[in-house]
PQR file of N, CA, C, O and H, with PARSE charges and radii, in Angstrom:
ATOM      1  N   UNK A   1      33.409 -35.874 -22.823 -0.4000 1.5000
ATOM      2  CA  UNK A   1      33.790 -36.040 -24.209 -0.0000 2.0000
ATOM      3  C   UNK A   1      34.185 -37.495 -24.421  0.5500 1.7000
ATOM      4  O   UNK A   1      35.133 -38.050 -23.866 -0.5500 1.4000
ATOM      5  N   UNK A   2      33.586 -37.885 -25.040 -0.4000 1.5000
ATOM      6  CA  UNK A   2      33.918 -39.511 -25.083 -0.0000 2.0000
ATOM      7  C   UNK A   2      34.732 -39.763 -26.990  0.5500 1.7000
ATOM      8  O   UNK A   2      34.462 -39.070 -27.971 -0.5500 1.4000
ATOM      9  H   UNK A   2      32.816 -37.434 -25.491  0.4000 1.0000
ATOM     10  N   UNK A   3      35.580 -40.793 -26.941 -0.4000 1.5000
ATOM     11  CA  UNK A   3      36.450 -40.464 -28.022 -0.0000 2.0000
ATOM     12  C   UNK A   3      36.099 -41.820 -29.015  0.5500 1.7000
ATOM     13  O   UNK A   3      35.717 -42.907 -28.582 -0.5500 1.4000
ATOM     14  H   UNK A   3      35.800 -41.355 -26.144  0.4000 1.0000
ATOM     15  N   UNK A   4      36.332 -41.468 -30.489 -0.4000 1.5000
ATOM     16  CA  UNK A   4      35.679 -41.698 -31.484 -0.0000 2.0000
ATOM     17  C   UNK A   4      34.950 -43.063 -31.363  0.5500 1.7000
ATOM     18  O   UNK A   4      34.898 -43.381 -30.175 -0.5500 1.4000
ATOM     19  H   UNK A   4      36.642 -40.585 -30.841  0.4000 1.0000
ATOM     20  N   UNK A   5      34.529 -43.729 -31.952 -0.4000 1.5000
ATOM     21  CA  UNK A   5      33.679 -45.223 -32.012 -0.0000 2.0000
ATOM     22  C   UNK A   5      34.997 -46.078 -32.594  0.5500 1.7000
ATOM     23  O   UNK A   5      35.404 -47.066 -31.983 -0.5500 1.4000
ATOM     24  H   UNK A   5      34.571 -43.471 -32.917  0.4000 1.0000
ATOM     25  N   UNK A   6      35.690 -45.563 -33.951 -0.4000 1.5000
ATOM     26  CA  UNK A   6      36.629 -45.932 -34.449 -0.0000 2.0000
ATOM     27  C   UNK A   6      38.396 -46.895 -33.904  0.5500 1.7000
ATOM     28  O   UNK A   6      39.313 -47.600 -34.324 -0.5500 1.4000
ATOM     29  H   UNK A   6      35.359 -44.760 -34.448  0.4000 1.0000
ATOM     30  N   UNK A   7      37.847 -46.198 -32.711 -0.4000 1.5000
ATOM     31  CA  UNK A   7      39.508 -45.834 -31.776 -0.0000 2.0000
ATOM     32  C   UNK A   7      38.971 -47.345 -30.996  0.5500 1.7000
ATOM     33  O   UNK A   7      37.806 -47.674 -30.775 -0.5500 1.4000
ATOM     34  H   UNK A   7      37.102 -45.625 -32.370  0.4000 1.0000
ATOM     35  N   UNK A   8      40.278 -48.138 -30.666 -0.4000 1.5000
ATOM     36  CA  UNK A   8      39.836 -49.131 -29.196 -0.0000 2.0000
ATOM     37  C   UNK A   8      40.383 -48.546 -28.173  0.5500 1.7000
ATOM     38  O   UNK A   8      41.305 -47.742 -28.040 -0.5500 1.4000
ATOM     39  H   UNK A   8      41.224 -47.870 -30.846  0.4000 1.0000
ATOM     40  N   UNK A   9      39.690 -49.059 -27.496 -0.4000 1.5000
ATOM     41  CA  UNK A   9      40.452 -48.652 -25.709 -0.0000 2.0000
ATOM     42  C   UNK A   9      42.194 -49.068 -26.079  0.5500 1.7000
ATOM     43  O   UNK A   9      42.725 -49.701 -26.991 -0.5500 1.4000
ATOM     44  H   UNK A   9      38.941 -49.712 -27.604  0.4000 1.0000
ATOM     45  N   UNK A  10      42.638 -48.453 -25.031 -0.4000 1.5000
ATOM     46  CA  UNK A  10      44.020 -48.514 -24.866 -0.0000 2.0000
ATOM     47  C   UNK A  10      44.371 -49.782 -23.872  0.5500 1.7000
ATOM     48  O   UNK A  10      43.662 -49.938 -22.879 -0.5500 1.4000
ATOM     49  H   UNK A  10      42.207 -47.939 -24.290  0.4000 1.0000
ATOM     50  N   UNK A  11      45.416 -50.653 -24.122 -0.4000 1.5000
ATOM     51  CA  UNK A  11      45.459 -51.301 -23.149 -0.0000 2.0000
ATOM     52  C   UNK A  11      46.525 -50.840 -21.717  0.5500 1.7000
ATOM     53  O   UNK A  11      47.406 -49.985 -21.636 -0.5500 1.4000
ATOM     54  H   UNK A  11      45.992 -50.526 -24.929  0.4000 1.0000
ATOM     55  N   UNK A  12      46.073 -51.666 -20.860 -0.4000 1.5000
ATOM     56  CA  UNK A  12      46.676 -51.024 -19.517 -0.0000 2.0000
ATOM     57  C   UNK A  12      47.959 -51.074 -19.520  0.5500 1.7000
ATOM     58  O   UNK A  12      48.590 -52.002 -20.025 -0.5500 1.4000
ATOM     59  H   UNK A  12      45.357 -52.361 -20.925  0.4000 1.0000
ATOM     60  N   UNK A  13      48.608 -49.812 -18.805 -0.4000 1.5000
ATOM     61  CA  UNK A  13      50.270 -50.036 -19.023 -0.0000 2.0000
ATOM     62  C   UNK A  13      50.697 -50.679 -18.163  0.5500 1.7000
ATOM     63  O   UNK A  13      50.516 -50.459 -16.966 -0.5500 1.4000
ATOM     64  H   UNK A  13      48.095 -49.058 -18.395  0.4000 1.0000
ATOM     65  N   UNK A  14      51.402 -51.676 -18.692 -0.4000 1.5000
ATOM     66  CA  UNK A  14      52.447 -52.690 -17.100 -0.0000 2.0000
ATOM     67  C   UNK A  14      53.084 -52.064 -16.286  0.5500 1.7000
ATOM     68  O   UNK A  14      53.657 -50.996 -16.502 -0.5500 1.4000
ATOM     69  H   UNK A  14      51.549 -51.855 -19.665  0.4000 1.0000
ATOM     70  N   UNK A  15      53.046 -52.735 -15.143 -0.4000 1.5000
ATOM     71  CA  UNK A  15      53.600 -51.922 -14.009 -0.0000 2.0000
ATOM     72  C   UNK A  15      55.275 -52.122 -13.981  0.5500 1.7000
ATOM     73  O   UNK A  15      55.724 -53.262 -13.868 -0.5500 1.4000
ATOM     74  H   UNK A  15      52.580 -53.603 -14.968  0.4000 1.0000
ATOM     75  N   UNK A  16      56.145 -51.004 -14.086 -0.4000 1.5000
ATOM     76  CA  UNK A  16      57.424 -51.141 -14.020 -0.0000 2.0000
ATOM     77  C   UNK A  16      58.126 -52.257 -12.816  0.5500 1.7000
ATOM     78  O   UNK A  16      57.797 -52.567 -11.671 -0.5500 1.4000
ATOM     79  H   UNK A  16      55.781 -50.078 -14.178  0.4000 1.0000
ATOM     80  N   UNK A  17      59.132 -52.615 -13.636 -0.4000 1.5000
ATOM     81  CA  UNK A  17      60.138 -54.060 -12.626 -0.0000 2.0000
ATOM     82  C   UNK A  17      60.720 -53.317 -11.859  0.5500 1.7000
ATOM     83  O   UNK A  17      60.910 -52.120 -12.077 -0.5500 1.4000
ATOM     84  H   UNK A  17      59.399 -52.363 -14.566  0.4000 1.0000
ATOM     85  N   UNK A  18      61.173 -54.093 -10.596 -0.4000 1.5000
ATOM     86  CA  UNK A  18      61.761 -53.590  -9.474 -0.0000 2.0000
ATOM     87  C   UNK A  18      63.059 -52.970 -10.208  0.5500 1.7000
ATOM     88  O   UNK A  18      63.520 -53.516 -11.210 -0.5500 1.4000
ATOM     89  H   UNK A  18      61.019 -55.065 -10.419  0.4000 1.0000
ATOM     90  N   UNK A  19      63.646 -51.750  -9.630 -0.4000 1.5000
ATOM     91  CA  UNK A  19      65.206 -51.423 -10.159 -0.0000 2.0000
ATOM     92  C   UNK A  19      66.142 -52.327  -9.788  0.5500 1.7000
ATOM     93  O   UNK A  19      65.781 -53.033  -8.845 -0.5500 1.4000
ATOM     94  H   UNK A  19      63.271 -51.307  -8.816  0.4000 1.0000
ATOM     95  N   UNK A  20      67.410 -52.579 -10.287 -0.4000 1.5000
ATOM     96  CA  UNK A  20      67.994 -53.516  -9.859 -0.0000 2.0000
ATOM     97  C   UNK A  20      69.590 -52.438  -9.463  0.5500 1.7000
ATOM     98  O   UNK A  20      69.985 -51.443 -10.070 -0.5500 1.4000
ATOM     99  H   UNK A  20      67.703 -52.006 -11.052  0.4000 1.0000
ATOM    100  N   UNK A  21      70.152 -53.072  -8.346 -0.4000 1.5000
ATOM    101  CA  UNK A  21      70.808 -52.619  -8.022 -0.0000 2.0000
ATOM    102  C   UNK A  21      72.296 -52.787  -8.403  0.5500 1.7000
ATOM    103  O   UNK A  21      72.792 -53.682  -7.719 -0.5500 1.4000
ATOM    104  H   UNK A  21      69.832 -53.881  -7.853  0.4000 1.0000
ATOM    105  N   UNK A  22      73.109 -52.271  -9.198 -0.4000 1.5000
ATOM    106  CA  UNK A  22      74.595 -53.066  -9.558 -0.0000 2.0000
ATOM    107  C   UNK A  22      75.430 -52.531  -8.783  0.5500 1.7000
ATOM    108  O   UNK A  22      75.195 -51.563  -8.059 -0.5500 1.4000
ATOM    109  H   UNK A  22      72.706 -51.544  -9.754  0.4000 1.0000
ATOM    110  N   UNK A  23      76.793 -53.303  -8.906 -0.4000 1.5000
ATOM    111  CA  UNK A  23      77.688 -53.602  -8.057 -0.0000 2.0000
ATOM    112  C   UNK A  23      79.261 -53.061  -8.262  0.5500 1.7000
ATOM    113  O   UNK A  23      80.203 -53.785  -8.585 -0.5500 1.4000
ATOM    114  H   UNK A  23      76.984 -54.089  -9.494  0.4000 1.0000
ATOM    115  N   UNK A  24      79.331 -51.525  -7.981 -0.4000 1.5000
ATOM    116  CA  UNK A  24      80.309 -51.102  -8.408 -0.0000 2.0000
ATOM    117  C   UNK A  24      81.976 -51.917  -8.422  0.5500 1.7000
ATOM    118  O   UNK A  24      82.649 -52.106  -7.409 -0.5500 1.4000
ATOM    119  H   UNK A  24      78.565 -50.938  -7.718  0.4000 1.0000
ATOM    120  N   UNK A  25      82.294 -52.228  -9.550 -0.4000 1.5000
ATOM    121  CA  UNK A  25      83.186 -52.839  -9.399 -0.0000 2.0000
ATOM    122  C   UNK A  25      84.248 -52.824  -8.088  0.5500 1.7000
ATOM    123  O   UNK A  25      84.349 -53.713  -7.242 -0.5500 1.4000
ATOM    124  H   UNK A  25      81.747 -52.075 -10.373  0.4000 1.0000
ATOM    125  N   UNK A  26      85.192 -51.265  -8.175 -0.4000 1.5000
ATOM    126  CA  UNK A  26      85.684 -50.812  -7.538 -0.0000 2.0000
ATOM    127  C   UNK A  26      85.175 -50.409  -5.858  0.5500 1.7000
ATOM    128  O   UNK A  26      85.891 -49.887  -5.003 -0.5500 1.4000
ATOM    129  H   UNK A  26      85.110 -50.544  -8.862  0.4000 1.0000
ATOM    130  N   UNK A  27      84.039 -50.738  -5.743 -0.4000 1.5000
ATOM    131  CA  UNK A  27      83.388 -50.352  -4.549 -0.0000 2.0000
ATOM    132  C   UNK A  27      83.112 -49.420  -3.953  0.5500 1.7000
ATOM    133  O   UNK A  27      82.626 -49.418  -2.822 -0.5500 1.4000
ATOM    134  H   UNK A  27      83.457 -51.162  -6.437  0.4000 1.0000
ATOM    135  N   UNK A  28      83.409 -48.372  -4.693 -0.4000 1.5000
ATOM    136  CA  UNK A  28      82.964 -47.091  -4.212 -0.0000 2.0000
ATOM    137  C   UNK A  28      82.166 -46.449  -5.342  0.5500 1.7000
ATOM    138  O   UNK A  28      82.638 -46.176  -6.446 -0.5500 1.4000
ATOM    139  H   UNK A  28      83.803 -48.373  -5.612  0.4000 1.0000
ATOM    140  N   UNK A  29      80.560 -46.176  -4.846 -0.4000 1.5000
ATOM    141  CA  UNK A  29      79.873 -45.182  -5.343 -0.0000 2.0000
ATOM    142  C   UNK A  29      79.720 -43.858  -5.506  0.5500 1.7000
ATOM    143  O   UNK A  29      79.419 -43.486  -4.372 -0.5500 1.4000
ATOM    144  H   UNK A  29      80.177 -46.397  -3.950  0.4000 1.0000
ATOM    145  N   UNK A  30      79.732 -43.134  -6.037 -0.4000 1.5000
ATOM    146  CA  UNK A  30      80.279 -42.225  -5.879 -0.0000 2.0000
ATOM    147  C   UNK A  30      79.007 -41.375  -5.812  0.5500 1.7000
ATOM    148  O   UNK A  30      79.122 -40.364  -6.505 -0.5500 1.4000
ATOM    149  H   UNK A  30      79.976 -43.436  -6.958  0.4000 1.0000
ATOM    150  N   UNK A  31      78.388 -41.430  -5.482 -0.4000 1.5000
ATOM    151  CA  UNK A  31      76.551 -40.915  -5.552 -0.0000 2.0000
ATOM    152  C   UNK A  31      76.385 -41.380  -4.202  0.5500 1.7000
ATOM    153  O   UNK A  31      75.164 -41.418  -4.055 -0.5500 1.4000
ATOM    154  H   UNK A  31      78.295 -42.251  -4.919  0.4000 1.0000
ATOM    155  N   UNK A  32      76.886 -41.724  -3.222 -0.4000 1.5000
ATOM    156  CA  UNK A  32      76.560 -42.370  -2.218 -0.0000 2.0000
ATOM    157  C   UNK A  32      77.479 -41.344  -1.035  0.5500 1.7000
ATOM    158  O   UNK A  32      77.632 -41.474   0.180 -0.5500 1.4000
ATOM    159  H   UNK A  32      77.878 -41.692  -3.341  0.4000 1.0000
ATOM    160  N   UNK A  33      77.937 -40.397  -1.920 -0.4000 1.5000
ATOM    161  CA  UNK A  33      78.688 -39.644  -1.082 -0.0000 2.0000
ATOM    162  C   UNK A  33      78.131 -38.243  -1.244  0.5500 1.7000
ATOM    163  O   UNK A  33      78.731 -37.208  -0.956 -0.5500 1.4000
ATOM    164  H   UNK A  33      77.814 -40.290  -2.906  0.4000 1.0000
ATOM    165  N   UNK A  34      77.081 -38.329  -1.671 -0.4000 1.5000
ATOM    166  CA  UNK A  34      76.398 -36.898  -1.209 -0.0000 2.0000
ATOM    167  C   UNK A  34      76.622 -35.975  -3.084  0.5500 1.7000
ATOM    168  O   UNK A  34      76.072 -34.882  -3.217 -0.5500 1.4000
ATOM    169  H   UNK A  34      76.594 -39.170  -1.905  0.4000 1.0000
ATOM    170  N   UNK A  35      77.388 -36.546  -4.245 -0.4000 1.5000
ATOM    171  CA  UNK A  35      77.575 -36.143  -5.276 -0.0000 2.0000
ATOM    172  C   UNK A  35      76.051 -36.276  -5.779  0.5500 1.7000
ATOM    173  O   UNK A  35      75.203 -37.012  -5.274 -0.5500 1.4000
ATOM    174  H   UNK A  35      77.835 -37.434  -4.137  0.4000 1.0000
ATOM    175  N   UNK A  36      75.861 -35.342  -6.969 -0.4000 1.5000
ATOM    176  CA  UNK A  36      74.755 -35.264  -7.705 -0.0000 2.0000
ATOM    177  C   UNK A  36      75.204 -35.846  -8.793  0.5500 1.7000
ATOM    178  O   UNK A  36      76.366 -35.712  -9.177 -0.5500 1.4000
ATOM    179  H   UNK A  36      76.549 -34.744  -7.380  0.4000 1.0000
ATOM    180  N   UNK A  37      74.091 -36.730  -9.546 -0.4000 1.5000
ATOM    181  CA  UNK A  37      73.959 -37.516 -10.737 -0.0000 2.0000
ATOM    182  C   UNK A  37      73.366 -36.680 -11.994  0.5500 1.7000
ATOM    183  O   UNK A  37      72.405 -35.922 -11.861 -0.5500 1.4000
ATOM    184  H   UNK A  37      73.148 -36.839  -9.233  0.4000 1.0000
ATOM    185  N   UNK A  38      73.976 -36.874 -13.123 -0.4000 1.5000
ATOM    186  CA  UNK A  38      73.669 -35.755 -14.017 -0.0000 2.0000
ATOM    187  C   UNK A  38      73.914 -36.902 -15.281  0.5500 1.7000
ATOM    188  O   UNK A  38      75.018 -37.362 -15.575 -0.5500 1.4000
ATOM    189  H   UNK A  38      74.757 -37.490 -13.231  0.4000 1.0000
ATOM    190  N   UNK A  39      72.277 -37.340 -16.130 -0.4000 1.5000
ATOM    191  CA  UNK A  39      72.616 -37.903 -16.982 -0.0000 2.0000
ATOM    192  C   UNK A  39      73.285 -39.813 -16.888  0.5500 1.7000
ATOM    193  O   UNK A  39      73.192 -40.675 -17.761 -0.5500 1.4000
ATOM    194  H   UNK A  39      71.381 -36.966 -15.891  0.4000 1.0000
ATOM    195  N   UNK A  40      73.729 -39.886 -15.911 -0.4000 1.5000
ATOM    196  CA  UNK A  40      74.204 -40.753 -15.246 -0.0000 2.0000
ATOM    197  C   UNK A  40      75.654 -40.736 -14.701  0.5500 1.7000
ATOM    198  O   UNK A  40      76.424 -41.602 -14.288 -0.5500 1.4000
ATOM    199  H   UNK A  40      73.804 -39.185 -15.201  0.4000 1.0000
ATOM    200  N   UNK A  41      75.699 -39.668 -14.836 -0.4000 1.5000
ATOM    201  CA  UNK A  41      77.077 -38.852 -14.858 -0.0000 2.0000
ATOM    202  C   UNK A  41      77.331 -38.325 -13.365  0.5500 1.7000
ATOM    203  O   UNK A  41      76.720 -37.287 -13.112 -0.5500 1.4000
ATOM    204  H   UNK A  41      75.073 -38.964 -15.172  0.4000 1.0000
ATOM    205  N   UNK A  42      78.402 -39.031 -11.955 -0.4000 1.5000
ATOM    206  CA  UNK A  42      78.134 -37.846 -10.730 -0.0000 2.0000
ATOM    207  C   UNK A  42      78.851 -36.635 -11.073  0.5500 1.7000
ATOM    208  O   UNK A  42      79.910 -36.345 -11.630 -0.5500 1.4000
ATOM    209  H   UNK A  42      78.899 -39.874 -12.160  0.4000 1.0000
ATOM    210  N   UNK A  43      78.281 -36.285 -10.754 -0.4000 1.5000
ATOM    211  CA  UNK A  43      78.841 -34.256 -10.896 -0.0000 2.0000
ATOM    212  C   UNK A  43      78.767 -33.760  -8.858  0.5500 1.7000
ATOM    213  O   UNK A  43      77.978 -34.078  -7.968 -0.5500 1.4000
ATOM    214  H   UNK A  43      77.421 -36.521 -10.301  0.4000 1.0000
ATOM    215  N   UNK A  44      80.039 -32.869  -8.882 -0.4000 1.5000
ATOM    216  CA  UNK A  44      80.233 -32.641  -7.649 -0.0000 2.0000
ATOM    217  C   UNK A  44      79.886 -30.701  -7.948  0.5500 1.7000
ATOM    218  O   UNK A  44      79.902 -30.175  -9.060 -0.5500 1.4000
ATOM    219  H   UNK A  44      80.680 -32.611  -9.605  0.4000 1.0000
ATOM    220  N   UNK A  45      79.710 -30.250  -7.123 -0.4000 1.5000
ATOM    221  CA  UNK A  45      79.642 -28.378  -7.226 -0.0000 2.0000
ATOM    222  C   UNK A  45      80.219 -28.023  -6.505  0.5500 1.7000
ATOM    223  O   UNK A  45      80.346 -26.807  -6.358 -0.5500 1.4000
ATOM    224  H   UNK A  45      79.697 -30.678  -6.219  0.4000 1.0000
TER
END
């Protein structure tokens, strides 16, 4: 199925930037201790 004459090609999507890593103030992550992230939120169960 090839799509309308009308339409242009799409252009290519950029490739995502490296994540960057920040620097908990306080120094403790708290995701780094085995907690689950929810939202950006750690949540413990």
């Amino acid at each position: 199925m090839k799509p309308p004459a009308y339409l242009t090609p799409s252009p290519p999507v950029p490739k995502p930037e490296p994540a960057r890593e920040t620097r908990d103030p306080l120094g403790q992550n708290p995701t780094r201790y085995g907690d689950w992230e929810l939202k950006g939120i750690a949540v413990d169960f």
